[in-house]
KETI-180735 format. One record per residue: z, x, y of N, C-alpha, C in turn; chain; residue number from 1; residue in three letters. Coordinates in steps of 0.1 Angstrom, whole numbers, always signed. Example, Ala and Ser with C-alpha at 12.3 -4.5 7.8 and 13.67 -1.06 7.14 Angstrom:
<n_c3->+78	n_c1->+132	n_c2->-57	ca_c3->+78	ca_c1->+123	ca_c2->-45	c_c3->+78	c_c1->+132	c_c2->-33	chaine->A	num->1	residu->ALA>
<n_c3->+71	n_c1->+128	n_c2->-22	ca_c3->+71	ca_c1->+137	ca_c2->-11	c_c3->+79	c_c1->+129	c_c2->+0	chaine->A	num->2	residu->SER>
***
This chain:
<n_c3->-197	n_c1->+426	n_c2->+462	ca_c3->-188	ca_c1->+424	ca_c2->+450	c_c3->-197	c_c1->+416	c_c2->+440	chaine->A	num->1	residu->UNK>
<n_c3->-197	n_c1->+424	n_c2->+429	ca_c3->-207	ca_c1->+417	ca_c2->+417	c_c3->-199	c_c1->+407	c_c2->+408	chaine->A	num->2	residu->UNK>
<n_c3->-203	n_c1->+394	n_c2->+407	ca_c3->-195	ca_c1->+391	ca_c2->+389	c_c3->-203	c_c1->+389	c_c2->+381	chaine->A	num->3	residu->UNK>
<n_c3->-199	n_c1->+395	n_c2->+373	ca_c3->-204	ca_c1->+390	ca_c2->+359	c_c3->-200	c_c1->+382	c_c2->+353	chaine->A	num->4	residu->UNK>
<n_c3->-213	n_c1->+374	n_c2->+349	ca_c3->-212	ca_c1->+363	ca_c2->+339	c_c3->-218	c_c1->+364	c_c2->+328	chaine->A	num->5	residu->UNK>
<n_c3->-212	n_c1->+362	n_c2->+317	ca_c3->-209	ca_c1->+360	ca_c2->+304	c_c3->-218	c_c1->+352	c_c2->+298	chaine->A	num->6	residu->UNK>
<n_c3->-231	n_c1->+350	n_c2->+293	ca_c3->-247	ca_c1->+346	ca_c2->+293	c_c3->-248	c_c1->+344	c_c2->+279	chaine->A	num->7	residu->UNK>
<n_c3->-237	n_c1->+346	n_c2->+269	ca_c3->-236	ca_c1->+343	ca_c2->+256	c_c3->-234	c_c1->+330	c_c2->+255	chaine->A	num->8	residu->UNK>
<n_c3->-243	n_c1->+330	n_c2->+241	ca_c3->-245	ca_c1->+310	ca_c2->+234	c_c3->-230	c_c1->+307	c_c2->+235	chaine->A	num->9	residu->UNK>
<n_c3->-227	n_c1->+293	n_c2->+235	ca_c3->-216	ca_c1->+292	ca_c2->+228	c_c3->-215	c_c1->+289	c_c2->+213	chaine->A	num->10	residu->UNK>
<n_c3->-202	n_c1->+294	n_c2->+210	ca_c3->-205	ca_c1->+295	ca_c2->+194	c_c3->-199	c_c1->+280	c_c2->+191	chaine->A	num->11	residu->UNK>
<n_c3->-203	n_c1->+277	n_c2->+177	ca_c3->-198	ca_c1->+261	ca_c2->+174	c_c3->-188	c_c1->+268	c_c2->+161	chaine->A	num->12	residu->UNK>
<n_c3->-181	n_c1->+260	n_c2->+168	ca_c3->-168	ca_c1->+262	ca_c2->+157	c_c3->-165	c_c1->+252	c_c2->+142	chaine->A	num->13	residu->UNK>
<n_c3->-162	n_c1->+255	n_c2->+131	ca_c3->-154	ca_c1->+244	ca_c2->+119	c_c3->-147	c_c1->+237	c_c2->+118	chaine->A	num->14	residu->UNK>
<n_c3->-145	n_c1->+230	n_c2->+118	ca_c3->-134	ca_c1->+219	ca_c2->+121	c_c3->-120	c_c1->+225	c_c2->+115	chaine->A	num->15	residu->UNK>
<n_c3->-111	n_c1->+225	n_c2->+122	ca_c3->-97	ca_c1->+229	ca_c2->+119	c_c3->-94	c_c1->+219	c_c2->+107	chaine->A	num->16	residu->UNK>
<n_c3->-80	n_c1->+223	n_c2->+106	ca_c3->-74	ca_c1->+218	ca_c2->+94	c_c3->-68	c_c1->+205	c_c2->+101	chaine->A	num->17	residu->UNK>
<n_c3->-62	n_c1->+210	n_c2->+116	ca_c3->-57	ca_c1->+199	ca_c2->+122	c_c3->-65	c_c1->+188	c_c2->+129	chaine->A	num->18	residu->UNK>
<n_c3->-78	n_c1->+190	n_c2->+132	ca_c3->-86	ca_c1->+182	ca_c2->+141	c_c3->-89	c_c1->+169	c_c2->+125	chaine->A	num->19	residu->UNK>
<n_c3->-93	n_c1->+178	n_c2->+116	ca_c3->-95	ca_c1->+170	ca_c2->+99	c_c3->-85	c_c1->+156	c_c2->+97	chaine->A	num->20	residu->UNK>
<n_c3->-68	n_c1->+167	n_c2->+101	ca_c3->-59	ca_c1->+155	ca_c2->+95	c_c3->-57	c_c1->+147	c_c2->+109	chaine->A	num->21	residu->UNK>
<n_c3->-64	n_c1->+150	n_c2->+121	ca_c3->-60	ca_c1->+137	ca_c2->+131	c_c3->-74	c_c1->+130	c_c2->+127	chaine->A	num->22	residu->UNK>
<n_c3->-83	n_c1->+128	n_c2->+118	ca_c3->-89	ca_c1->+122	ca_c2->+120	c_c3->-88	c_c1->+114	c_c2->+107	chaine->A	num->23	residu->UNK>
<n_c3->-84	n_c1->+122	n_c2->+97	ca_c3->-76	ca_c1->+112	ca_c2->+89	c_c3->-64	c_c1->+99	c_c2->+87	chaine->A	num->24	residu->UNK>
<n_c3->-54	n_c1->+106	n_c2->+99	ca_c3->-45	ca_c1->+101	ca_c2->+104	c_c3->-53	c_c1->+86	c_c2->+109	chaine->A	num->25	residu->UNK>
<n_c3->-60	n_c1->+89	n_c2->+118	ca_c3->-70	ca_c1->+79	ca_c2->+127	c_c3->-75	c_c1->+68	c_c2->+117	chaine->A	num->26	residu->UNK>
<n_c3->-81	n_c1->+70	n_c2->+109	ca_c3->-87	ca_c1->+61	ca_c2->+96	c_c3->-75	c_c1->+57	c_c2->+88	chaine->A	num->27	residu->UNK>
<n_c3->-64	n_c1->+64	n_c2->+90	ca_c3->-53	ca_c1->+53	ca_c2->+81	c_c3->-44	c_c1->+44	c_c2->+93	chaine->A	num->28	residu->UNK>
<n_c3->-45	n_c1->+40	n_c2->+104	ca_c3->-41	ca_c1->+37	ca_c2->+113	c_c3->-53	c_c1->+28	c_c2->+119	chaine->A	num->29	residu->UNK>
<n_c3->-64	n_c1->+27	n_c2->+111	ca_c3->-73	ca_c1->+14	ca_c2->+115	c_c3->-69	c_c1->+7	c_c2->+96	chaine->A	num->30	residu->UNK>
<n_c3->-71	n_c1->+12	n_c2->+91	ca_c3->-68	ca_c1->+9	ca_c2->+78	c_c3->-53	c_c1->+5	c_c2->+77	chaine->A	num->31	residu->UNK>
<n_c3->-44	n_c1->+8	n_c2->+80	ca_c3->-29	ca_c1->-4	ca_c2->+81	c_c3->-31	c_c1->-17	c_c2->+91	chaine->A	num->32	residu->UNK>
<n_c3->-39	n_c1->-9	n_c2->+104	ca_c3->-42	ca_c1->-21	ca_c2->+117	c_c3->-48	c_c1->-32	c_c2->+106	chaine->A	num->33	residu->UNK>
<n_c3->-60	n_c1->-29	n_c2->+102	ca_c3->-64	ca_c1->-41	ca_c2->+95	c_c3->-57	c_c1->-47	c_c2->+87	chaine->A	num->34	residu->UNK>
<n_c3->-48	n_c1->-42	n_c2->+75	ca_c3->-45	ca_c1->-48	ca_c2->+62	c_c3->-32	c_c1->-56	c_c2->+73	chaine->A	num->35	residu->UNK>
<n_c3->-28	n_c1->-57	n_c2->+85	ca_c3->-22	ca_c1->-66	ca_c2->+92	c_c3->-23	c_c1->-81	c_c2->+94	chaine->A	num->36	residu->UNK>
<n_c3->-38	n_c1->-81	n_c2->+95	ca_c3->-48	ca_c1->-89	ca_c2->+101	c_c3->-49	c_c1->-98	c_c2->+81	chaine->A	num->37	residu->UNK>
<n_c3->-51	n_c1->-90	n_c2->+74	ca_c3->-55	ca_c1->-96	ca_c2->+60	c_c3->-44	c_c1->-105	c_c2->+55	chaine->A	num->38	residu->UNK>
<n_c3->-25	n_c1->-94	n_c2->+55	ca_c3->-16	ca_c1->-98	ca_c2->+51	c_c3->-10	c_c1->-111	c_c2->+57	chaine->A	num->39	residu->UNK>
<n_c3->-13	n_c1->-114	n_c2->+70	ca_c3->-12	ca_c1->-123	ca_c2->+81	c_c3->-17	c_c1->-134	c_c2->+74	chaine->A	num->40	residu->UNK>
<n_c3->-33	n_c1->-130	n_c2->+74	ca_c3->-39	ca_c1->-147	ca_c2->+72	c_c3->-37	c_c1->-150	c_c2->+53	chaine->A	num->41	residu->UNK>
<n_c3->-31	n_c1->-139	n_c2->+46	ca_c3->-32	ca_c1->-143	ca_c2->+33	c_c3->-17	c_c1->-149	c_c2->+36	chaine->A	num->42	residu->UNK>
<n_c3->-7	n_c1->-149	n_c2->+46	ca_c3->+14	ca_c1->-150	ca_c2->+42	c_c3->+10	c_c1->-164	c_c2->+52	chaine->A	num->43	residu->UNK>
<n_c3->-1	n_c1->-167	n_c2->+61	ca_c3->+4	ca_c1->-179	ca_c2->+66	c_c3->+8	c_c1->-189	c_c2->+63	chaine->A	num->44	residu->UNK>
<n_c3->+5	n_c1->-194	n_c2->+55	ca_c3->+13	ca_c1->-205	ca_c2->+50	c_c3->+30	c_c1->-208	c_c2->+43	chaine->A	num->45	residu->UNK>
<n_c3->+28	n_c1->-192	n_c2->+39	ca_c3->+44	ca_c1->-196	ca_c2->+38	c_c3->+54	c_c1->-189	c_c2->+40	chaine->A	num->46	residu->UNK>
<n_c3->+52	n_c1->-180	n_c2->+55	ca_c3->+56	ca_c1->-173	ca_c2->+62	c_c3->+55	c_c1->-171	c_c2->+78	chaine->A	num->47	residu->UNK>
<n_c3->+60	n_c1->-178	n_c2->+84	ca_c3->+59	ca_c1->-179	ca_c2->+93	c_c3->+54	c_c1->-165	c_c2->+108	chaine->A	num->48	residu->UNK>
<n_c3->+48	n_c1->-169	n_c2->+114	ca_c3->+41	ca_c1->-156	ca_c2->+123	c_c3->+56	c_c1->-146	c_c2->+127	chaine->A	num->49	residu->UNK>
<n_c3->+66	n_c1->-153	n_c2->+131	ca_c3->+75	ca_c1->-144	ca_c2->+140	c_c3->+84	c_c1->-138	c_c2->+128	chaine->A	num->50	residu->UNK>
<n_c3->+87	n_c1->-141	n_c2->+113	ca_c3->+90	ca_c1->-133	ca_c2->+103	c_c3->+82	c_c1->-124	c_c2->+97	chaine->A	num->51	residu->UNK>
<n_c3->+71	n_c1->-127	n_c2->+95	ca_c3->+60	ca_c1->-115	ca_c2->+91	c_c3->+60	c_c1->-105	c_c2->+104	chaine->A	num->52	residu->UNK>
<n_c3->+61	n_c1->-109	n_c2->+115	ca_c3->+62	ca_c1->-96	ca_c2->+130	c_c3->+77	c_c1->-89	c_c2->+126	chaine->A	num->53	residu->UNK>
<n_c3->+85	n_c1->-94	n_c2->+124	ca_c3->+98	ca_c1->-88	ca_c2->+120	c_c3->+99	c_c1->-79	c_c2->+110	chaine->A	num->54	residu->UNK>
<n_c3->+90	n_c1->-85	n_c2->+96	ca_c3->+89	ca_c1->-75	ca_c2->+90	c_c3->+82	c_c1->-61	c_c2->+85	chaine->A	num->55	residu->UNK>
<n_c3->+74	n_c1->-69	n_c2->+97	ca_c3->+62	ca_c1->-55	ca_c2->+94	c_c3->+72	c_c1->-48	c_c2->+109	chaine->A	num->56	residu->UNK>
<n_c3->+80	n_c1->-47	n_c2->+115	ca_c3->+83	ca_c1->-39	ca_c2->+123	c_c3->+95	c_c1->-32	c_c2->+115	chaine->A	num->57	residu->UNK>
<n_c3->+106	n_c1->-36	n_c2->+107	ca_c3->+114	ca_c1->-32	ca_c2->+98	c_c3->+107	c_c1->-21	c_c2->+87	chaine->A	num->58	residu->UNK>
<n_c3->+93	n_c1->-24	n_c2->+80	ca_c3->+89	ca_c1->-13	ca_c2->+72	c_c3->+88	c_c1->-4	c_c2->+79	chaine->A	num->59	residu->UNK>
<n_c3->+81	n_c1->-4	n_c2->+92	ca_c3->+76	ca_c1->+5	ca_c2->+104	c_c3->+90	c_c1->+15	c_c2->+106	chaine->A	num->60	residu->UNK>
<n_c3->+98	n_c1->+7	n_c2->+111	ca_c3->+108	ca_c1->+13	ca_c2->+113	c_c3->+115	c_c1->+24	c_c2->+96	chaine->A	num->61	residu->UNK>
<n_c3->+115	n_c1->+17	n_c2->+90	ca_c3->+118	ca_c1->+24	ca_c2->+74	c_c3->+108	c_c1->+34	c_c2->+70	chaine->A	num->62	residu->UNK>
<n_c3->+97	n_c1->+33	n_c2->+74	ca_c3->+84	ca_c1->+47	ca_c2->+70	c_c3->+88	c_c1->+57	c_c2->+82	chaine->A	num->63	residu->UNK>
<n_c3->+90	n_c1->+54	n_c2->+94	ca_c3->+96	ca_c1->+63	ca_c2->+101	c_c3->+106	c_c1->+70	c_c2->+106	chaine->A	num->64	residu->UNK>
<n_c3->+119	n_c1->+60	n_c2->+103	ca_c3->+125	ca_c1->+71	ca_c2->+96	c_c3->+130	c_c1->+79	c_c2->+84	chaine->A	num->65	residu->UNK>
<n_c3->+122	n_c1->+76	n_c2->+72	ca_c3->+122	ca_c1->+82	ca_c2->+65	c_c3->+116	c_c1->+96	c_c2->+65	chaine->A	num->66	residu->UNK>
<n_c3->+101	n_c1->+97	n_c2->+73	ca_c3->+96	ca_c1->+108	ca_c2->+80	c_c3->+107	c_c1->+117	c_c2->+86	chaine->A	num->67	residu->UNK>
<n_c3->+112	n_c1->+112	n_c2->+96	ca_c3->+116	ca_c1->+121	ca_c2->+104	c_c3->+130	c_c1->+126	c_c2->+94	chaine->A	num->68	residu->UNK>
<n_c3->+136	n_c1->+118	n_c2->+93	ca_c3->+148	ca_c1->+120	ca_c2->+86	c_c3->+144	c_c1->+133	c_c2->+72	chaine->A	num->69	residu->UNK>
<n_c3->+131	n_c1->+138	n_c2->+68	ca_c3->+125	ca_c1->+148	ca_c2->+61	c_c3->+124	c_c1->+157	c_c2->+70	chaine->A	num->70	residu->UNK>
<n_c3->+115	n_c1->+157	n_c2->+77	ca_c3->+118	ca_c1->+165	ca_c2->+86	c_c3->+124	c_c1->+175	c_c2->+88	chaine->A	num->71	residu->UNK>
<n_c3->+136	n_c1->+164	n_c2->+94	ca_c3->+151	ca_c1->+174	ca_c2->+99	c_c3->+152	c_c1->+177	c_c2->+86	chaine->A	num->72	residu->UNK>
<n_c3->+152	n_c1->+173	n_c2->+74	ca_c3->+159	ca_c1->+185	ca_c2->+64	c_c3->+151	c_c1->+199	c_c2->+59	chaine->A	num->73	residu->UNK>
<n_c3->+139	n_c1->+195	n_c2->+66	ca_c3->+135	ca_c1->+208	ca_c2->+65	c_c3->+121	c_c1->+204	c_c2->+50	chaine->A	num->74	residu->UNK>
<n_c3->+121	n_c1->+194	n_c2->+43	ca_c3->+114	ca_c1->+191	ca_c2->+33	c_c3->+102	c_c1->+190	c_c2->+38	chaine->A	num->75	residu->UNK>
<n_c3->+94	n_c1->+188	n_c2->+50	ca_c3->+79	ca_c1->+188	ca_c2->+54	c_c3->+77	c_c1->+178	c_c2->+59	chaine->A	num->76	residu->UNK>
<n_c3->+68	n_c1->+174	n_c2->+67	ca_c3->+58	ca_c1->+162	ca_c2->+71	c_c3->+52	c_c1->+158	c_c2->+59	chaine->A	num->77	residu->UNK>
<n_c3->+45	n_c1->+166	n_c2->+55	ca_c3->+33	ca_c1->+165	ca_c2->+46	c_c3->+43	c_c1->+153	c_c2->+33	chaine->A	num->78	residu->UNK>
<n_c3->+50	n_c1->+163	n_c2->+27	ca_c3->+57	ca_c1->+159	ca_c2->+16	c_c3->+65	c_c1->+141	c_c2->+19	chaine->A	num->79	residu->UNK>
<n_c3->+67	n_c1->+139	n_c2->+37	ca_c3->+77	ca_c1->+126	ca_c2->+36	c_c3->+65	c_c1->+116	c_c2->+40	chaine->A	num->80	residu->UNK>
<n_c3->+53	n_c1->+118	n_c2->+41	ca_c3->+39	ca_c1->+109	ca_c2->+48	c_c3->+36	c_c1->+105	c_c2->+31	chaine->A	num->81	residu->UNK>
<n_c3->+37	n_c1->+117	n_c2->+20	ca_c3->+33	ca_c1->+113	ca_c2->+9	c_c3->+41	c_c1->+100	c_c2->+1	chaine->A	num->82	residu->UNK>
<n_c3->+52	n_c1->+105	n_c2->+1	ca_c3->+60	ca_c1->+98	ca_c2->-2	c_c3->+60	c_c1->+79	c_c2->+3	chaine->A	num->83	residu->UNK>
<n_c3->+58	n_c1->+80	n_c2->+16	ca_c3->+57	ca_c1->+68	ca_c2->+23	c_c3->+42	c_c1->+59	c_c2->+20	chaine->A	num->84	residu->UNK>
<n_c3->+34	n_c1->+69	n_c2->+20	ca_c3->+23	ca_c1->+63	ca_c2->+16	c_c3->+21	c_c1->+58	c_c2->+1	chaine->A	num->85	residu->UNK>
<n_c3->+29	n_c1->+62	n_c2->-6	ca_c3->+30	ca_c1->+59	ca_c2->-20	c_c3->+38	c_c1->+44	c_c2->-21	chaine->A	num->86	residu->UNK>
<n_c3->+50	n_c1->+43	n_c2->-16	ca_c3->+56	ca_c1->+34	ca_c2->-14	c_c3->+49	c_c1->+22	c_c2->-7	chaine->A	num->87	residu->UNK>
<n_c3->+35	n_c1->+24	n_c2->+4	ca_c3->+27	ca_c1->+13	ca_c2->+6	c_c3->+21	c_c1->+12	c_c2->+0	chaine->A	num->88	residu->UNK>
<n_c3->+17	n_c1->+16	n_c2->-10	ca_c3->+4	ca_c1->+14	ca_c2->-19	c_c3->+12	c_c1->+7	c_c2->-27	chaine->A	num->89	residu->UNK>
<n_c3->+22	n_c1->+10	n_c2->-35	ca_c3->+28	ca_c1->+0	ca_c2->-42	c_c3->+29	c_c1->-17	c_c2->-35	chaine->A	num->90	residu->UNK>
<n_c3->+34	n_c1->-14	n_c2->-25	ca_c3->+38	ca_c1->-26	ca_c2->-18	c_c3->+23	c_c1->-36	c_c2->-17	chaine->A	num->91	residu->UNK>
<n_c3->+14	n_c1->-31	n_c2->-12	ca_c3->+1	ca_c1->-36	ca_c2->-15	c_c3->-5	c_c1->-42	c_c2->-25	chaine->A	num->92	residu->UNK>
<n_c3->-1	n_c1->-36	n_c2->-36	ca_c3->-7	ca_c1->-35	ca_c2->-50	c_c3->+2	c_c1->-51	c_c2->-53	chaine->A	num->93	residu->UNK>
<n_c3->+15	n_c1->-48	n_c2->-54	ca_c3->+25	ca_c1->-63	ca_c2->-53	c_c3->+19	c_c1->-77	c_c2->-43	chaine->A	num->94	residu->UNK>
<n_c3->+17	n_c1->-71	n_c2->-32	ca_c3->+11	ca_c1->-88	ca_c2->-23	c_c3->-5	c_c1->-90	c_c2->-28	chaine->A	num->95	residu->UNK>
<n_c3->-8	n_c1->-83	n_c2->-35	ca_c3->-26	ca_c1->-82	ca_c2->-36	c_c3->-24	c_c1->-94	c_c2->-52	chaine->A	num->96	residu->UNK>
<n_c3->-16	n_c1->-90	n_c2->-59	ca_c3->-10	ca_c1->-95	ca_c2->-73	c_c3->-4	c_c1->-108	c_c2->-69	chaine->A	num->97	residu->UNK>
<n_c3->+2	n_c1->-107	n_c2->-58	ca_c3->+6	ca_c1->-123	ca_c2->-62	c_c3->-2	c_c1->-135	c_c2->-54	chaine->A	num->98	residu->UNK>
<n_c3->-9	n_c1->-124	n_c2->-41	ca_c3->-19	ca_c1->-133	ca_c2->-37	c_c3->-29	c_c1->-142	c_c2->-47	chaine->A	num->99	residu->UNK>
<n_c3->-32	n_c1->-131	n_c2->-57	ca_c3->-46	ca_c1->-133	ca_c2->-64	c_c3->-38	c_c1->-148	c_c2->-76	chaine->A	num->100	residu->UNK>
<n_c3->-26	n_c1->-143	n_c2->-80	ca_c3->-18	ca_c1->-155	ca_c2->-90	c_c3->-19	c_c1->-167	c_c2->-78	chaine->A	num->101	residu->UNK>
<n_c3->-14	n_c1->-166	n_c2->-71	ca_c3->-10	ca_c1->-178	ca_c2->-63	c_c3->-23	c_c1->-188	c_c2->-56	chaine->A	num->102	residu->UNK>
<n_c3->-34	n_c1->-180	n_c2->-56	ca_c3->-46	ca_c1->-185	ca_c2->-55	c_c3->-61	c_c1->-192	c_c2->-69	chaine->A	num->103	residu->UNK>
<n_c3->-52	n_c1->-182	n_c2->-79	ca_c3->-62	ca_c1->-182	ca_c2->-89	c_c3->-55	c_c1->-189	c_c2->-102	chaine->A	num->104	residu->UNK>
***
């Protein structure tokens, strides 16, 4: 009984569209991890550690379900991540502004 084996290169494949956005995903998920670490040591003083953990678990909770809650209506992923992401960039843009007043 003979087998044959299949002695062709392997071919290298393109990166999918999905392998792309998990690695984008990946880089905004060290990119929030950090701005954690920033927002932390820029609120300490006048914000206590166990209210800043509350709140950054409340937005968490509010970006997610806002996602999902698109979702189910059928309006996209794509379309409720944009949306969310816009709403942090705002939010950013606001603690970045009053950091810089309140220091400068």
């Amino acid at each position: 009984m003979a087998v044959a084996l299949d002695r062709t290169a392997p071919t290298r494949t393109t990166p999918t569209t999905h392998s792309l956005r998990g690695l984008a995903l990946a880089a905004l998920a060290t990119v929030v991890w950090s701005g954690g670490f920033v927002t932390s040591r820029a609120l300490h003083d006048s914000v206590p550690p166990v209210q800043q953990a509350f709140w950054r678990w409340v937005a968490a909770l509010l970006a997610v379900a806002h996602v999902v809650a698109a979702v189910r209506k059928g309006a996209g992923e794509g379309a409720a991540v944009g949306r969310v992401l816009g709403v942090l960039r705002e939010v950013a843009v606001e603690l970045s502004d009053r950091a810089r007043a309140a220091t400068g």
